[in-house]
C-alpha positions as CSV (number, residue, x, y, z in Angstrom):
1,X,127.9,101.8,84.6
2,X,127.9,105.5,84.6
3,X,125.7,108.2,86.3
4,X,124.0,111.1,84.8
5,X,124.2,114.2,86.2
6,X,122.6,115.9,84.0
7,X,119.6,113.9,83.0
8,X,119.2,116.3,80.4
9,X,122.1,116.1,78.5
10,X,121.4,113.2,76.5
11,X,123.4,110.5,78.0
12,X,122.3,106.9,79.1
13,X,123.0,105.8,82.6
14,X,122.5,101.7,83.2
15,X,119.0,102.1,83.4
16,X,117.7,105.0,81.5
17,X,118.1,107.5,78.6
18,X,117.0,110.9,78.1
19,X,117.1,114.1,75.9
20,X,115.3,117.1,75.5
21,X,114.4,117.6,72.2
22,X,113.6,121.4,72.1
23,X,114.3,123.6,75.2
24,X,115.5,127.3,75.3
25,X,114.0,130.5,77.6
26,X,110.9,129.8,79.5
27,X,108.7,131.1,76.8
28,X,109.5,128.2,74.4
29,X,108.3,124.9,74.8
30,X,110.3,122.0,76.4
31,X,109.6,118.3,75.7
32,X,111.9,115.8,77.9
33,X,111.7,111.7,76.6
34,X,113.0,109.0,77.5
35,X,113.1,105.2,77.3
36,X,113.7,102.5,80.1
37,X,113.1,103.9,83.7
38,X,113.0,100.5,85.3
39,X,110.6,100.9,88.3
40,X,111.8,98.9,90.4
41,X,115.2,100.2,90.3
42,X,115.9,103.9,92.3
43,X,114.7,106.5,90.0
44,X,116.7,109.9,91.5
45,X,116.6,110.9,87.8
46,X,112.9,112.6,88.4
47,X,114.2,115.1,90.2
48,X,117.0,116.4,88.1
49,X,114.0,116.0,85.1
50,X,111.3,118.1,87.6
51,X,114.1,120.8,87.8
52,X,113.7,122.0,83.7
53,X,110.0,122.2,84.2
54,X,109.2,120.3,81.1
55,X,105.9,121.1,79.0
56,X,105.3,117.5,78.3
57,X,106.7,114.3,79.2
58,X,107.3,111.5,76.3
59,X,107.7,107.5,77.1
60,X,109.3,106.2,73.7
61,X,108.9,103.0,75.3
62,X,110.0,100.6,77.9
63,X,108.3,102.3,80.7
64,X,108.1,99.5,82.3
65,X,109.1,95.6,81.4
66,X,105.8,94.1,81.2
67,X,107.7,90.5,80.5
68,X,110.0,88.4,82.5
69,X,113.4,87.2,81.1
70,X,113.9,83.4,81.5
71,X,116.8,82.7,79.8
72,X,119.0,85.2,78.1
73,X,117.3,86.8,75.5
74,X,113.9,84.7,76.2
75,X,111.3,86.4,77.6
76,X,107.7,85.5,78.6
77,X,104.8,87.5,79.3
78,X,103.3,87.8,82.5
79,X,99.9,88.4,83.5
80,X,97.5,91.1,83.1
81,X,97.3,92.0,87.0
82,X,101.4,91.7,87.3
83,X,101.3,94.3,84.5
84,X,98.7,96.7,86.1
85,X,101.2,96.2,89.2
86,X,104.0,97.3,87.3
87,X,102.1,100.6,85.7
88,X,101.0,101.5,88.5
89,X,104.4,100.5,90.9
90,X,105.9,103.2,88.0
91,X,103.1,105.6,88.0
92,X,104.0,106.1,92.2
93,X,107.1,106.7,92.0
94,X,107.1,109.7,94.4
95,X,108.9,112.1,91.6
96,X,107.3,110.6,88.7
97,X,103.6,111.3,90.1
98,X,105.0,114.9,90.6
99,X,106.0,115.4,87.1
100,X,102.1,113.6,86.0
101,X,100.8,116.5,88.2
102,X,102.9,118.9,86.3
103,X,103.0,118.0,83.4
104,X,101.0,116.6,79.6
105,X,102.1,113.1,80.0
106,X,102.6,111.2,76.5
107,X,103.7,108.2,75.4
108,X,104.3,105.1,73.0
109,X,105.3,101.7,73.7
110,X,107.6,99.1,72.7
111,X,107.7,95.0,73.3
112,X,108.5,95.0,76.8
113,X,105.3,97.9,78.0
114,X,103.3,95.9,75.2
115,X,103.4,92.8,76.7
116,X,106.2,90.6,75.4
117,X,109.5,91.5,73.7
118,X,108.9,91.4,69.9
119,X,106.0,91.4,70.8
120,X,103.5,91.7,67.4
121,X,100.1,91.1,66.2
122,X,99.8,88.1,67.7
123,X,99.9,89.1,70.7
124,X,97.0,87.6,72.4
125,X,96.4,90.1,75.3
126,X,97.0,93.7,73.4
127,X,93.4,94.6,73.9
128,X,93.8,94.6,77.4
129,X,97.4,95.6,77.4
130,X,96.4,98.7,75.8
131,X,94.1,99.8,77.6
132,X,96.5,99.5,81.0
133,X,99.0,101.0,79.1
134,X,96.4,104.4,78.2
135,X,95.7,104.1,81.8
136,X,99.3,104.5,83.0
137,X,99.2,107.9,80.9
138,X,96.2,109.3,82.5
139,X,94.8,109.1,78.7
140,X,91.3,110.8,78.8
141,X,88.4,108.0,79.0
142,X,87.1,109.8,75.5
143,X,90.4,109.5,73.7
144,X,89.9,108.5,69.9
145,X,93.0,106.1,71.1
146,X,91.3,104.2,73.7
147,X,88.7,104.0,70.6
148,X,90.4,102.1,67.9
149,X,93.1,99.8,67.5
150,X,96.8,100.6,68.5
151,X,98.0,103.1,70.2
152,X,99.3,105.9,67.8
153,X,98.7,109.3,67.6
154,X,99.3,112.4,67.2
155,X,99.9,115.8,69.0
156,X,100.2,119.3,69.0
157,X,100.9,121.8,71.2
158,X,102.0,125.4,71.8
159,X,101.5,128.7,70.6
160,X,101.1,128.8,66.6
161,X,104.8,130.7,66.1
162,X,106.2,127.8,68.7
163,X,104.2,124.5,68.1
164,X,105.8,121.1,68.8
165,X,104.0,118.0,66.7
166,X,104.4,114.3,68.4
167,X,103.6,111.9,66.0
168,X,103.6,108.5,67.9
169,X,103.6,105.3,65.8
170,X,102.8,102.2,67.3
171,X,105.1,99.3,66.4
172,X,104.2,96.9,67.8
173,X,100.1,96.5,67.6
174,X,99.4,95.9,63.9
175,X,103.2,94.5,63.5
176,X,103.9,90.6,61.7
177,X,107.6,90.9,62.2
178,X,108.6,87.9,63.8
């Protein structure tokens, strides 16, 4: 176990990892991402994050573990109300809901926000779990995504001589790896 004291720089701590993937002067565009901030876990990290200012925010998954570990590497999925617990248990996180008022929140799961590690297309509950996942990111009610199947998509942003593209591909709805 280490900590980070820059939550910046790139480096995992035990329970999350983040980089910024393109941040220079104020006039540029910054984009900080990261994977596994357990919510129910202190989360100090928001404040070092809330500190750069970040033009958008980007879950690459893992937001939040939507299954419960029974044995090892055996996991089972929980209900659809635990999971809206957990969102929403994550989305009030006192710094996080600062950053959502800040900042263009985006994001992508994994197996564990989906629903069930390795979680695939037989999911049985990945309507439902998509649409509390979109909810989580404040995704407009008209979004094409909460329209179709799957969760991907993609973004751009910024002034045309400093644009950042997010192409988001979802793993995990359409998937048959077992």
């Amino acid at each position: 176990q280490r900590n980070v004291a820059n939550p910046m720089d790139g480096r995992c701590s035990v329970f999350s990892c983040h980089r910024t993937i393109y941040c220079g002067q104020r006039s540029s565009r910054c984009v900080a991402l990261s994977i596994r901030i357990l919510h129910f876990l202190p989360s100090p990290i928001w404040d070092g994050i809330l500190q750069f200012h970040p033009d958008a925010w980007l879950w690459l998954g893992d937001a939040v573990y939507n299954d419960e570990r029974v044995f090892l590497h055996i996991f089972q999925a929980t209900d659809l109300a635990t999971m809206k617990e957990k969102f929403n248990a994550q989305r009030e996180i006192p710094g996080y809901a600062k950053l959502r008022n800040q900042t263009k929140i985006f994001g992508i799961w994994d197996d564990h926000d989906y629903g069930i590690n390795d979680g695939n297309v037989g999911y049985e509950d990945k309507i439902e779990s998509q649409k509390l996942f979109l909810d989580f990111l404040d995704e407009p009610s008209d979004s094409i995504r909460r329209k179709r199947e799957g969760i991907y998509a993609s973004y751009t942003f910024g002034q045309s001589n400093r644009q950042v593209k997010l192409i988001l591909l979802d793993m995990r709805y359409f998937s048959t790896e077992q």
